[in-house]
Kinemage of the C-alpha trace (Angstrom):
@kinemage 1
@onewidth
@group {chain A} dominant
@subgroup {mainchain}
@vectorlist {calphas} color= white
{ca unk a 1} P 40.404 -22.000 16.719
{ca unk a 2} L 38.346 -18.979 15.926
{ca unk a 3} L 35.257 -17.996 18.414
{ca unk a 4} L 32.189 -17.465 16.346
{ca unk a 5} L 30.730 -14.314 17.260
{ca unk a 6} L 27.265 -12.537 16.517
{ca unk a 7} L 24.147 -14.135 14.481
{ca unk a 8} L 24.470 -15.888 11.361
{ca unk a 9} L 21.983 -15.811 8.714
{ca unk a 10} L 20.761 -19.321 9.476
{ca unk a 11} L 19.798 -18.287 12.779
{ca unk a 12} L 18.123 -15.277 11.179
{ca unk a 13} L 15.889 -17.148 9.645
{ca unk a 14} L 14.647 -19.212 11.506
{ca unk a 15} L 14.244 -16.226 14.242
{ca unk a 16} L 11.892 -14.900 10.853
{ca unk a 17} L 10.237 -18.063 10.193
{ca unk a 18} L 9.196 -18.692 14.109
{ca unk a 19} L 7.624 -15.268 14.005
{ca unk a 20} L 6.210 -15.646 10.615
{ca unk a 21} L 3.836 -18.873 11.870
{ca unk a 22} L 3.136 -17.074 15.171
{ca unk a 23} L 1.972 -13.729 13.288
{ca unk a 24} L -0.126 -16.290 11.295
{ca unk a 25} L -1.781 -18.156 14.053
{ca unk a 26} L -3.064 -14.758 15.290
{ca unk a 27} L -4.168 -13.486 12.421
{ca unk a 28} L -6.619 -16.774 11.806
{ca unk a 29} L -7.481 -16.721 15.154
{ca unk a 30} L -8.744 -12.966 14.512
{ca unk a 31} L -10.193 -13.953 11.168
{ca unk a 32} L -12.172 -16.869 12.902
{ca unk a 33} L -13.174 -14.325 15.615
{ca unk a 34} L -14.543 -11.918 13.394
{ca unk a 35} L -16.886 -14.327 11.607
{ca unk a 36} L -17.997 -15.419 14.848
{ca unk a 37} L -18.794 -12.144 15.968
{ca unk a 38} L -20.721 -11.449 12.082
{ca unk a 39} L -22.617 -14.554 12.672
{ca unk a 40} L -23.961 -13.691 16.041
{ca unk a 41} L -24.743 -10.405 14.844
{ca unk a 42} L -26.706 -11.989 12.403
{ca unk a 43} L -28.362 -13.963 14.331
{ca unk a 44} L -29.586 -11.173 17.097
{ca unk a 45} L -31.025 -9.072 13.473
{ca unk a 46} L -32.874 -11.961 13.040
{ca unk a 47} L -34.293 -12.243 16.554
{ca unk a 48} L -34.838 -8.888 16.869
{ca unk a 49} L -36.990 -8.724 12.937
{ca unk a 50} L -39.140 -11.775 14.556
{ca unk a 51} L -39.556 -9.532 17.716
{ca unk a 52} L -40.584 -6.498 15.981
{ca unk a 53} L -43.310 -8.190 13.719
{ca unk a 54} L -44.753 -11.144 16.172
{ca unk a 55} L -46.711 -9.391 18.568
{ca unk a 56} L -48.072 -7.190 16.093
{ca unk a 57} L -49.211 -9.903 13.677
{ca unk a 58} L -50.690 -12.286 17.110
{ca unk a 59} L -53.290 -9.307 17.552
{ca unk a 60} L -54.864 -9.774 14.172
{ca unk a 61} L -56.095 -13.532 14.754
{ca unk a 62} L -57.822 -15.582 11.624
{ca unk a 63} L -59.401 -18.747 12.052
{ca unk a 64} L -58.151 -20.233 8.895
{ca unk a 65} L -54.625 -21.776 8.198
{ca unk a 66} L -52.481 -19.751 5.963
{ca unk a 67} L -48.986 -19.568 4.958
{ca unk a 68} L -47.307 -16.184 4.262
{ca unk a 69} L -44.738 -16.200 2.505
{ca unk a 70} L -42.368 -12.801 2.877
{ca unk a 71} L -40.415 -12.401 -0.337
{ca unk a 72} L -38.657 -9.465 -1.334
{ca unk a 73} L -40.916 -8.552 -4.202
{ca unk a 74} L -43.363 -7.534 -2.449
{ca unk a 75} L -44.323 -3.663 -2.137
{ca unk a 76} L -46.015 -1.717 0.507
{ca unk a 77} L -49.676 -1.964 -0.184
{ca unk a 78} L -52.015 0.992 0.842
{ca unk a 79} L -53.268 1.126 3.619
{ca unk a 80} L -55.731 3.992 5.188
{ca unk a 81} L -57.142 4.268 8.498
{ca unk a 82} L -60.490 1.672 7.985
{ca unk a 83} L -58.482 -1.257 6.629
{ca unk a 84} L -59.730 -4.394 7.872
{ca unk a 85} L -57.776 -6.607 9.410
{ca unk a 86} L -56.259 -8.749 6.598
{ca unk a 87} L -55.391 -5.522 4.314
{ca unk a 88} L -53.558 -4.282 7.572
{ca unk a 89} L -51.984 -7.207 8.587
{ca unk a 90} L -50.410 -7.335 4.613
{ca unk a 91} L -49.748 -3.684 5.777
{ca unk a 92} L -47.531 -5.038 8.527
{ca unk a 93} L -45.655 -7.794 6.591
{ca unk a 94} L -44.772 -5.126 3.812
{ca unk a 95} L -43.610 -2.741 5.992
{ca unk a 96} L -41.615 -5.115 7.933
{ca unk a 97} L -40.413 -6.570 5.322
{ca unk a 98} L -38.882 -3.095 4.090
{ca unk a 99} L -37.476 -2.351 7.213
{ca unk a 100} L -34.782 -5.201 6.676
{ca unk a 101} L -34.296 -4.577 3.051
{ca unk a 102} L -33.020 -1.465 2.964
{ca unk a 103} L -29.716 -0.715 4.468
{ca unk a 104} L -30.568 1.744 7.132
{ca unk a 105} L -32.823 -0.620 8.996
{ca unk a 106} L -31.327 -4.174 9.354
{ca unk a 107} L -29.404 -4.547 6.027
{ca unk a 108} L -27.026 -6.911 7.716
{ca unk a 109} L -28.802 -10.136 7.013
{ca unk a 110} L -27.777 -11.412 3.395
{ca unk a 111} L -30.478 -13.044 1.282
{ca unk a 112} L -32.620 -13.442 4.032
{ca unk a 113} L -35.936 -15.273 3.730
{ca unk a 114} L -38.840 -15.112 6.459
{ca unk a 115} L -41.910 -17.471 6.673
{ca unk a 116} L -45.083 -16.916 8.462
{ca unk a 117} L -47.281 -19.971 9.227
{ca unk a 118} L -50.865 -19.761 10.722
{ca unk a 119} L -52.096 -22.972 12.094
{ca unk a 120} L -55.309 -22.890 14.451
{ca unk a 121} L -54.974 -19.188 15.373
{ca unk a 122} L -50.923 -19.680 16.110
{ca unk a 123} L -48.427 -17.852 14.372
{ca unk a 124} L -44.950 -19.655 13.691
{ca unk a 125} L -42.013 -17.611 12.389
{ca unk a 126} L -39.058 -19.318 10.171
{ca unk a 127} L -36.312 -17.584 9.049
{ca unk a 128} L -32.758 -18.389 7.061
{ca unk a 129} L -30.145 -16.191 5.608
{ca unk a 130} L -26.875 -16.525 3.657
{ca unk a 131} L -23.879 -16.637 6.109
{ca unk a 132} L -21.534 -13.736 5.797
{ca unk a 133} L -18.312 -16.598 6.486
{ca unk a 134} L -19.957 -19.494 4.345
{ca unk a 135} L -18.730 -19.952 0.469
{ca unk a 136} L -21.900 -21.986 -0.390
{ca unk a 137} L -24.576 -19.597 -2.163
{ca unk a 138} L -27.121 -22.186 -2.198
{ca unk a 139} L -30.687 -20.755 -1.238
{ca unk a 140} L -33.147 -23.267 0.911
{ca unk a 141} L -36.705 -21.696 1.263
{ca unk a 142} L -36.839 -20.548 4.700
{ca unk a 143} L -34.917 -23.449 6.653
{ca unk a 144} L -31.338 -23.333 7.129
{ca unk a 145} L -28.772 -25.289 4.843
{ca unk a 146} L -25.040 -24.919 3.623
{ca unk a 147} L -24.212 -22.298 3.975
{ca unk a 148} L -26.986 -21.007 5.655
{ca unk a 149} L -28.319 -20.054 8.928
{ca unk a 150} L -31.601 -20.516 10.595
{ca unk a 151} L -33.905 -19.145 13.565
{ca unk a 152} L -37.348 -20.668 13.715
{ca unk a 153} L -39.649 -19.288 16.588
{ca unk a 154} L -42.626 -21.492 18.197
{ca unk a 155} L -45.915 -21.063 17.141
{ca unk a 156} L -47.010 -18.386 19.405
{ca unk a 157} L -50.797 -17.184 19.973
């Protein structure tokens, strides 16, 4: 009888096959990490953009309830020195609104939309924006749905 020496190709392949799945697994588990990481990132832009614009907006109080909508059509509109307090506070939604359009402030949010409620002097902030990882492109108006995620921030004064 003849001793059987070295690998065969059977063996081979499974050796391959083995590594194969493992080099798989990893590479999901990397994959699933990254999107993680995008959607937290995501989610700190948009926490940092209600941040920036809050405080500013609380110091110019109105007694009447209003809801601003923030849509990217908007422009910057003029603003000099003796604005009153509704032209500037427009002033401050436009220009915040460009700072997270273009790509050098916080272009990292895709399709986002921001809503500004005023109820009784208290300013409530909702926010959505297309997940990076999500293949739904379906658009809610300011609230979170598939494919979407959301931030809302209390009413604050």
């Amino acid at each position: 009888m003849l001793r059987q020496q070295g690998v065969t190709l059977v063996e081979v392949l499974v050796t391959l096959l083995i590594l194969k799945v493992g080099l798989l697994t990893v590479l999901a588990a990397q994959l699933q990490a990254l999107r993680l990481t995008t959607d937290a990132l995501q989610t700190t832009t948009a926490v940092a953009l209600a941040r920036d614009i809050l405080p500013q907006l609380s110091s110019f109080h109105t007694t009447t309830d209003t809801a601003l909508d923030v849509l990217p059509e908007a422009g910057m509109p003029p603003c000099a020195s003796g604005c009153v307090d509704g032209d500037y506070r427009q002033h401050l939604l436009a220009r915040w609104q460009q700072q997270w359009l273009t790509d050098s402030g916080y272009g990292l949010l895709l399709a986002p939309e921001f809503c500004l409620q005023q109820q009784a002097g208290h300013i409530r902030l909702q926010a959505s924006w297309q997940q990076r990882s999500a293949l739904s492109l379906a658009s809610q108006h300011c609230g979170g749905g598939p494919g979407r995620a959301g931030l809302q921030v209390p009413a604050m004064e």
